[in-house]
Every structure is written in structure tokens, then in C-alpha cells.
N, C-alpha and C positions, 0 to 999 in steps of 0.2 A: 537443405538450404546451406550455401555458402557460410563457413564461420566469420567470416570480416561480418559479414552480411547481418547475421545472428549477433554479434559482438557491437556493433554498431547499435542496432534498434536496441538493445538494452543499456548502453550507453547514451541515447538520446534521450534515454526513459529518463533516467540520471540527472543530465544535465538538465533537461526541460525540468524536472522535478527542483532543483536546486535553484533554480532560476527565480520559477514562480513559487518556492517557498515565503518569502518576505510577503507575496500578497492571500495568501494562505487567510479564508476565513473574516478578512479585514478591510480597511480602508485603505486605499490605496494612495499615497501621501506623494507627489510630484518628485521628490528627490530621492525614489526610490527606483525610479525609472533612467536615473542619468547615474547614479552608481549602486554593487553593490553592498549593501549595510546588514549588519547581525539584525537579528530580533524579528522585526513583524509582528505579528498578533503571537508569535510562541517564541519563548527564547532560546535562541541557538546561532553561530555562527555563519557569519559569510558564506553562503556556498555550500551547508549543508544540505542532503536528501532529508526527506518528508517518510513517512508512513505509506508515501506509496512505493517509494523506492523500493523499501524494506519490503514489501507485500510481493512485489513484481519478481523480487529475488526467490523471494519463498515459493512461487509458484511455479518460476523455471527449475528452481533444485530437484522440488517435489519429481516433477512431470520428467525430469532427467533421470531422476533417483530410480522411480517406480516403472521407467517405462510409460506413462503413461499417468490417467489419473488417477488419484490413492486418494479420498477425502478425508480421511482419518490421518495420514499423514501430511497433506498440506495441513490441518486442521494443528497439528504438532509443531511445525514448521511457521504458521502464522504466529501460535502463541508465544512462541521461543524469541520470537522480533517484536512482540509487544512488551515481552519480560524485560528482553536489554533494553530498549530504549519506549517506557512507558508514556515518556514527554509529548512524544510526536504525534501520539495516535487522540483523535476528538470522541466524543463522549459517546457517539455511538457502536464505534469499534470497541472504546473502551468497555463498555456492558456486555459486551458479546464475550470479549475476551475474560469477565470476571464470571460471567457465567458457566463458561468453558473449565475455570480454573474450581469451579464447585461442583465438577461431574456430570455436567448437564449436557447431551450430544448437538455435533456444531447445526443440526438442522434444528433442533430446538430450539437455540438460542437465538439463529436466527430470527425466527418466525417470531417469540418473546418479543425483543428489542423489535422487531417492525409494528407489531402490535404496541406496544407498549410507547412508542415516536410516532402514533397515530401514522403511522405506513411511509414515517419518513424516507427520504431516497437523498443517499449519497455516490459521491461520484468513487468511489473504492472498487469495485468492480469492473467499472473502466480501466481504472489505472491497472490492474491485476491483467487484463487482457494481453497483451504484448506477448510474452512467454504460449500463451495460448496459441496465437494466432502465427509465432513461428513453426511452434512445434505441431501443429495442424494445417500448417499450408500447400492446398495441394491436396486436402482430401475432399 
């Protein structure tokens, strides 16, 4: 795939991400739509990326890095972007991620935190997609 091409859809990841931060989780308040403003449901600045930004990256580095898929090292990779910025990420990434940090492998904890949020379903594996579907396009 063309690099503009590759550079673009992760930058759109981005900016879509930054955009709809402010309605992250929350109510969506009328004069959030005509400028934008810090904060929303988490606090942080104008125009910052979200936890999915940070994921989307993790999972091109990984699939760059290894050639391909490594799950132990994206599993490295994710933790390493919840360490730096632990604000961003909601409580059910967060348990994965504390479970990961007690030795516990990332398919385990998976399955724990689903079981354990009665099989809740977030959208984090959507947003992780993009990187995937460049780097497998065309198979």
C-alpha cells in the first residue's frame, strides 16, 4: 500500500480520535459541537488522542516491528501506552492492563475482565483495527 495512503488512515485515526474525545463516555453538551473545549467526561486538553490513538499505534509498531503478528509483543507494546498515559484508558482496559502487570498472560486476563463485566463489549478492538487492515490488505 502506498505510504501517503498508510500515513493518512492513521492520521485520520488521530484526528477522528481527538475530535470525538470531548464526547468520550458522556453527555454531549450543545457548545461542544460549535467549538473545541478541554475536558469532557476525562480531563485533558483540546485536541488531545484517546487510548485508542495510543492502541492503533501499538499495534502498527508491533505488526512493523515483528513482521507480522507477535501477541506477546503487542501485549508489551499496549502495556507500555497504558504506563505513560494511565488517564486515558476506562476501567476495563484498565483491569486487563493490572492484571498483565501481576503476571498473568494477555489471554487470561482477557477472558477474567469479560467474565468478570458479565461479557461486557467495548469498542477498543475497533479502534485497534486500522493498522490491521492496512497491513493485511489484499490478502
Amino acid at each position: 500500500m502506498e505510504t501517503e495512503r498508510v500515513r493518512g488512515c492513521l492520521l485520520g485515526l488521530a484526528v477522528g480520535d481527538a475530535l470525538g474525545a470531548p464526547y468520550e463516555g458522556g453527555n454531549r453538551p450543545e457548545h461542544w459541537c460549535r467549538r473545541m473545549e478541554p475536558d469532557g467526561r476525562w480531563p485533558r486538553q483540546a485536541g488531545s488522542i484517546t487510548d485508542d490513538t495510543l492502541e492503533a499505534i501499538a499495534v502498527a509498531e508491533s505488526l512493523i516491528t515483528c513482521r507480522g503478528f507477535s501477541g506477546p509483543d503487542l501485549a508489551l507494546r499496549l502495556l507500555a501506552g497504558f504506563r505513560a498515559h494511565p488517564e486515558y484508558y476506562g476501567p476495563t482496559s484498565t483491569r486487563v492492563f493490572s492484571l498483565l502487570e501481576t503476571g498473568v498472560n494477555p489471554e487470561t486476563a482477557a477472558r477474567l475482565v469479560h467474565e468478570e463485566r458479565d461479557a461486557s463489549r467495548t469498542n477498543g478492538p475497533v479502534m485497534r483495527g486500522p493498522p490491521i487492515g492496512i497491513v493485511y490488505a489484499g490478502r
